[in-house]
C-alpha positions in Angstrom: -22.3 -6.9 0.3 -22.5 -3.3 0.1 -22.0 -1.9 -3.8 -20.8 1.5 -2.5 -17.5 -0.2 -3.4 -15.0 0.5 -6.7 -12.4 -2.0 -7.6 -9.7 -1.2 -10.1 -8.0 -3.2 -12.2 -6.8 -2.8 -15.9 -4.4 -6.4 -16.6 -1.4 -4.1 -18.0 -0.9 -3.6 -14.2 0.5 -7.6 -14.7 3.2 -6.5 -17.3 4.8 -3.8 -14.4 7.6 -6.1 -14.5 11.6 -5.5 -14.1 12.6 -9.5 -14.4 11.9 -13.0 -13.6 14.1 -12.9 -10.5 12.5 -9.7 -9.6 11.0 -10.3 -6.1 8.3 -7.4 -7.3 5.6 -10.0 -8.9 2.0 -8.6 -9.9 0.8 -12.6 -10.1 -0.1 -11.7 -6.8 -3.1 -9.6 -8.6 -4.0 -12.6 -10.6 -3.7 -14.8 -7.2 -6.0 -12.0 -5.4 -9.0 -11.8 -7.6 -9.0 -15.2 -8.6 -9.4 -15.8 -4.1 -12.4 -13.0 -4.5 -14.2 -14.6 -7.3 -14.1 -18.0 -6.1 -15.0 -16.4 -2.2 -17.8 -14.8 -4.4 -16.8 -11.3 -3.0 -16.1 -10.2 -6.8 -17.5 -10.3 -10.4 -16.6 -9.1 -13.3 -18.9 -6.6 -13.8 -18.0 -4.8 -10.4 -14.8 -3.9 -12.0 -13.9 -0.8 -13.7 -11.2 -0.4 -15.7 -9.1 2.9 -15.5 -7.5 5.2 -18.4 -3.5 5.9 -18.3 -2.4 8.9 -16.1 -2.3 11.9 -18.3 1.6 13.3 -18.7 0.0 16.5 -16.9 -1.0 14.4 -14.0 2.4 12.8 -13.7 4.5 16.4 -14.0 2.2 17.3 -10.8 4.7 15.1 -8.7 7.1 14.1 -10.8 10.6 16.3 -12.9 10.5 16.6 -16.6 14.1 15.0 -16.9 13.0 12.8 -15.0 10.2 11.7 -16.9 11.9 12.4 -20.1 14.3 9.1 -18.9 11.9 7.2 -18.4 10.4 7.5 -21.4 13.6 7.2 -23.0 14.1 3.9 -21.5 10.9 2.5 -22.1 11.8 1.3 -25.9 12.5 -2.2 -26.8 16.2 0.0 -27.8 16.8 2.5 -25.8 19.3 5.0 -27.2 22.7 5.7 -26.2 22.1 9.0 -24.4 18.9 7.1 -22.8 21.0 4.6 -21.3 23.8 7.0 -20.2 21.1 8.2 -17.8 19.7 5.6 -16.6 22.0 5.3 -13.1 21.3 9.1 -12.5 17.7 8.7 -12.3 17.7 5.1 -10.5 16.7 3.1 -13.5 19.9 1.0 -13.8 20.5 -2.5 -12.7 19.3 -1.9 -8.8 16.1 -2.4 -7.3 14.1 -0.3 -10.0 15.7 -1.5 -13.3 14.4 -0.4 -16.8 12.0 -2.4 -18.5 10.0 -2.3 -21.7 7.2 -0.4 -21.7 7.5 1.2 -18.5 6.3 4.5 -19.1 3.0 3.3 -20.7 2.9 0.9 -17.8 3.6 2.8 -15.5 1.3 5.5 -16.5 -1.6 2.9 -16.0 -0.8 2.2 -12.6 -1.2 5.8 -12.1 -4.3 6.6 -14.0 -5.4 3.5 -11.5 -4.9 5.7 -8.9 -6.4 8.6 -10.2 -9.5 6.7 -11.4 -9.9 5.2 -7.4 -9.7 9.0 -6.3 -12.4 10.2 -9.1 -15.0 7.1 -8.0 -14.8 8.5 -4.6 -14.6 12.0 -4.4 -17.1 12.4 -7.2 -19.6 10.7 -5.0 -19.8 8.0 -7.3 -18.8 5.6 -4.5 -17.9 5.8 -0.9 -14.7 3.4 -1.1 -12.4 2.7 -3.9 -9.8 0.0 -3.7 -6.6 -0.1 -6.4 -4.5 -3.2 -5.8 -2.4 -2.4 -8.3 -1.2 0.5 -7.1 1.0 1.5 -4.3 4.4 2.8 -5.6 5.2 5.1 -2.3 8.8 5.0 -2.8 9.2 6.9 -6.5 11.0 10.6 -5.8 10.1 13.6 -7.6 13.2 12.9 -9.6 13.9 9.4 -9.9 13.0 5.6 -9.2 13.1 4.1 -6.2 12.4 0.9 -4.5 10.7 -1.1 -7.4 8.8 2.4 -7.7 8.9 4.3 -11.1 5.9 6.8 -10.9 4.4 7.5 -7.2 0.9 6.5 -8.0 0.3 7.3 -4.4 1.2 11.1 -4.7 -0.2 11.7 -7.7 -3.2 10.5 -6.7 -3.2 12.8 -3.8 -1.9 15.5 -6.1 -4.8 14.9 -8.3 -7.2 14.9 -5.0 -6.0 18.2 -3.9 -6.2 20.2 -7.9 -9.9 19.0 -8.1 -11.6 18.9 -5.6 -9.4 20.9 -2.5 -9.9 18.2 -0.3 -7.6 18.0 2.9 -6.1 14.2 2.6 -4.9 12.0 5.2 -2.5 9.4 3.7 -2.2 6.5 5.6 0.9 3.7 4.7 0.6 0.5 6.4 3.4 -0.9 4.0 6.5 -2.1 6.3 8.8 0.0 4.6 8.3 3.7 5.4 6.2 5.3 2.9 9.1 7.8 1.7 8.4 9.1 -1.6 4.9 10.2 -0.7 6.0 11.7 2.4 8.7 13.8 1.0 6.5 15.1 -1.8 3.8 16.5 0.8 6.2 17.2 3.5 5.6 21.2 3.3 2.0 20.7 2.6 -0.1 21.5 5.8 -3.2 20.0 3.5 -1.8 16.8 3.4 -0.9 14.6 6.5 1.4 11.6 5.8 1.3 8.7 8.4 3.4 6.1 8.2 3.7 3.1 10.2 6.6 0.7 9.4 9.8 -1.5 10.7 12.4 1.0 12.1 14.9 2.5 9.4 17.8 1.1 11.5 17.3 -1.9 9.8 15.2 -1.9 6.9 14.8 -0.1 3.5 14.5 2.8 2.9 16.5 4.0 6.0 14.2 7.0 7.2 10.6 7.6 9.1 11.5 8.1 12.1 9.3 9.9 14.6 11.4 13.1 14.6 10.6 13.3 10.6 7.4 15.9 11.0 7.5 18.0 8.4 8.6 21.7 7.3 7.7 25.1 7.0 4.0 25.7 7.0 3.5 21.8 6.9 5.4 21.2 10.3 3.4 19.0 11.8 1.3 17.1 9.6 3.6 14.0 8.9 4.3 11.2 11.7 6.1 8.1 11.7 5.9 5.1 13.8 8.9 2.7 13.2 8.2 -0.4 15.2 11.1 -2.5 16.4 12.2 -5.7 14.4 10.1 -9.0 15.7 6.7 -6.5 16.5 3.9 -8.6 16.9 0.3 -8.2 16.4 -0.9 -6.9 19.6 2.0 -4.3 19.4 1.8 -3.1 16.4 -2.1 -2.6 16.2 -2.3 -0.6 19.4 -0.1 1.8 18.0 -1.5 1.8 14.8 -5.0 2.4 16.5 -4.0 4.6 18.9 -2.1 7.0 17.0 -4.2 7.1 14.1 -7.5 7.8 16.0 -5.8 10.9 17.1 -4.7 11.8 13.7 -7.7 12.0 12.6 -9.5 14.0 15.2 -6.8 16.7 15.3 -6.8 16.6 11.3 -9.9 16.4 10.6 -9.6 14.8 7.0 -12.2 15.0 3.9 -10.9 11.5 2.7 -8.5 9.2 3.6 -6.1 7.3 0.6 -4.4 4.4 2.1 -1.5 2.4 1.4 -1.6 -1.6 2.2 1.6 -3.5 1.6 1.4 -7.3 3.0 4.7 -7.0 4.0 4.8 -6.8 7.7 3.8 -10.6 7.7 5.9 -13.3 9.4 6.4 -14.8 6.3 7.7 -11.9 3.9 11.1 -13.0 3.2 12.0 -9.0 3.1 11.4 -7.1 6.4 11.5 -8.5 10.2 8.1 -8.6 11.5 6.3 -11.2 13.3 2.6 -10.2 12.8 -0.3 -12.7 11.6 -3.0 -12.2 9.2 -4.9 -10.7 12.1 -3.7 -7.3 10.9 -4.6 -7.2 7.4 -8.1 -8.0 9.2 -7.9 -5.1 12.0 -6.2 -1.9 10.1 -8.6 -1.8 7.3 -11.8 -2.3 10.1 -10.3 0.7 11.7 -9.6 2.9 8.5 -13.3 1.7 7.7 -15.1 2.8 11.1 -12.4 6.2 11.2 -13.3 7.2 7.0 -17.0 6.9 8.3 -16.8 8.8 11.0 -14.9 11.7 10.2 -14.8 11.6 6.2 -18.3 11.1 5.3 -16.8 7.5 4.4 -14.3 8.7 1.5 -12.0 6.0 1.9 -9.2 5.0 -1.1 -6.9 2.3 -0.8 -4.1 1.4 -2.8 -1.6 -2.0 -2.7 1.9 -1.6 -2.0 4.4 -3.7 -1.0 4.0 -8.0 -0.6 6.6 -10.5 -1.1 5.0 -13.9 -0.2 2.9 -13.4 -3.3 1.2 -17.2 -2.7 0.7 -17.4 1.5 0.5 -13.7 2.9 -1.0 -11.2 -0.4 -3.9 -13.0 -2.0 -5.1 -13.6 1.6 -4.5 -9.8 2.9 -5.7 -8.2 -0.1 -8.9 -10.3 -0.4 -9.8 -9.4 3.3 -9.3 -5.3 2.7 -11.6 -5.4 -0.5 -14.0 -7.3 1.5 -13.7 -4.8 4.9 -14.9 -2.8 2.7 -17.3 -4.4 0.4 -18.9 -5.1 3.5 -18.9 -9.2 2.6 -20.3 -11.3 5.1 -17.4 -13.3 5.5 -15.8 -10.5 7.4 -18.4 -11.3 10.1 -18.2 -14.6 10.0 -14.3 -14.7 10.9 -15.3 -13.2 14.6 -17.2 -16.2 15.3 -15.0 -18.7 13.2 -11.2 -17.6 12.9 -10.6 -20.8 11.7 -12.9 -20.5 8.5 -11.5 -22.3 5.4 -10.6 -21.1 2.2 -12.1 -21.8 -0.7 -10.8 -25.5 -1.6 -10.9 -24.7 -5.5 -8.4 -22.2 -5.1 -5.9 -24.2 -3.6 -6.1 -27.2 -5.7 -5.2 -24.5 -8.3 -2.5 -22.8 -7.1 -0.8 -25.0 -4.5 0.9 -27.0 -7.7 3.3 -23.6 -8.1 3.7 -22.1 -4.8 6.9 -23.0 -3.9 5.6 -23.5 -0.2 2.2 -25.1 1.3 -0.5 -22.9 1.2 -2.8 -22.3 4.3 -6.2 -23.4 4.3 -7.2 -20.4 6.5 -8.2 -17.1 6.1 -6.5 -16.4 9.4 -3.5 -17.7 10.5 -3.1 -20.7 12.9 -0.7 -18.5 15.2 -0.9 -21.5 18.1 1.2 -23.2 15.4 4.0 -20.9 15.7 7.3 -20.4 18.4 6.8 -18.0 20.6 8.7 -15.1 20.1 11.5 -14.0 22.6 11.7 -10.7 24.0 8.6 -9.7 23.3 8.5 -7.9 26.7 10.9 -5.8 25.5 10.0 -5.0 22.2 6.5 -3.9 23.2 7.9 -1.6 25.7 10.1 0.0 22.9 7.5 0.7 20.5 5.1 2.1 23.1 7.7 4.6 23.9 7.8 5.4 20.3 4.4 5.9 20.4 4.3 8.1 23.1 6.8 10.1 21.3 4.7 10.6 18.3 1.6 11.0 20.0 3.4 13.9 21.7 3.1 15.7 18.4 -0.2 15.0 17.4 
């Protein structure tokens, strides 16, 4: 394993929490690095635990008022005026409810994000990965999405103040990496790529291709929304395709990532039909890109996930080990079958409400085949086309 590799993790990240039924559920962190240690990709002493975001950091992306709510709403009581605000700013009882706590929480998740960005472009390390971050739908003046601060953006905000790098931000999530691409989306510094199921029928409703940015930063944001029922082959030649130009017109210092799980068959929230075989493939070809063209700066973040027992522990453990260099990685070219580690599904199989594979990759033979798929490649490479047009 190469130990040109951050990972960050502070365990208040596990009490970013709106509610039991929440389908947001950080156990998925606890499910993750328990599947790294017993892989033996991950000890204890390889991981560093980051400070809380500063309040300066945070007023980089996000509105006073804004923040101000939060804070308000953060006590075990919030006040009257507190709660009076709390539908004005997204915090009510919709996808981003208040919770106690959340601006301390929050501001961990952030300072996550932050700390990722200083290991890397402090030369400390090449790669940093933050699990626990990942909150790309947070606006500049409210919640959004289970999002309350945009760890993404301020990360890239903090990127840009220190050190003047040019960023690339890559979002992998299915849902269209809005937040981050509105903040940057005059920004000719920062290039937002996104790469998500079409807003025709999926959250949050926008990033499409015709989305590319304004005034002097016309240009540097692109979208690909695939069509529902993409499947691996699809999706990953447009992913390839289109970033590998995006990054030789761009040019980028460092690249800051963004990898939801939920583009998986089994995510009860989007419509996609890819396998396993992507959380494999994107992060090899962020990897091989960052080290081309960055110098190897490469910072990932989570994101989105919502089979937090089948799909997450499984994707996340194969990015940090892309690029940790594990040998398993190599191993999975010759054996695509390879096992998982037997103790860790004794453990958890007894609460996942569904059987657990026994695979790193998926068994896709298992599956129906997928009508229309004819179709539905055609459509997305005319998308493609279409975005590659303004590269």
């Amino acid at each position: 394993m190469s130990i040109n590799s951050a990972f960050i993790y502070h365990p208040q990240t596990l009490n970013y929490k709106f509610n039991e039924h929440h389908p947001f559920n950080q156990k998925r962190l606890t499910l993750t690095i328990d599947l790294l240690k017993k892989s033996g990709a991950l000890n204890e002493e390889n991981i560093i635990t980051p400070n809380p975001a500063s309040d300066e950091s945070i007023h980089a992306v996000h509105q006073t008022e804004f923040i101000q709510a939060v804070k308000g709403l953060s006590s075990p009581s919030p006040s009257t005026k507190a709660l009076s605000q709390a539908e004005k700013f997204g915090l009510d009882k919709g996808d981003t409810p208040y919770f106690i706590n959340m601006h301390e929480i929050t501001s961990i998740v952030a300072g996550g994000s932050i700390e990722a960005s200083k290991q890397v472009m402090s030369g400390q390390y090449s790669h940093a990965l933050h699990l626990g971050g990942g909150l790309h739908h947070a606006m500049p003046d409210r919640s959004a999405g289970f999002c309350v601060y945009n760890d993404a953006a301020i990360a890239i905000q903090y990127i840009r103040k220190n050190y003047g790098a040019k960023v690339l931000f890559v979002d992998t999530d299915v849902h269209h990496g809005d937040g981050v691409q509105w903040s940057f989306y005059a920004d000719p510094e920062v290039f937002t790529f996104s790469i998500h199921e079409t807003g025709k029928y999926l959250f949050p409703g926008t990033g499409y291709v015709t989305e590319r940015g304004e005034d002097s930063g016309f240009g540097f944001n692109l979208n690909l929304p695939m069509e529902p029922y993409t499947e691996d082959e699809s999706w990953l030649k447009c992913f390839s395709e289109t970033l590998e130009r995006i990054v030789k017109s761009f040019r980028p210092d460092v690249i800051v990532s963004l990898h939801g799980c939920d583009a998986h068959v089994y995510d009860p929230l989007s419509h996609i039909h890819c396998s396993m075989d992507i959380y494999l493939k994107m992060p090899q070809i962020i990897h091989n890109l960052a080290h081309e063209y960055c110098n190897g700066q490469w910072i990932a973040l989570g994101g989105g996930g919502y089979d937090i027992y089948r799909v997450v522990p499984r994707a996340w453990s194969l990015l940090w080990m892309v690029m940790s260099e594990h040998p398993l990685i190599h191993s999975l070219i010759e054996k695509p079958n390879l096992i998982l580690p037997e103790a860790w599904i004794q453990q958890w199989q007894k609460e996942s409400p569904k059987i657990l594979p026994n695979t790193w990759l998926d068994k896709k033979e298992e599956w129906d085949p997928m009508p229309r798929r004819a179709e539905i490649t055609k459509q997305n490479e005319k998308t493609k086309e279409i975005a590659l047009t303004y590269c």
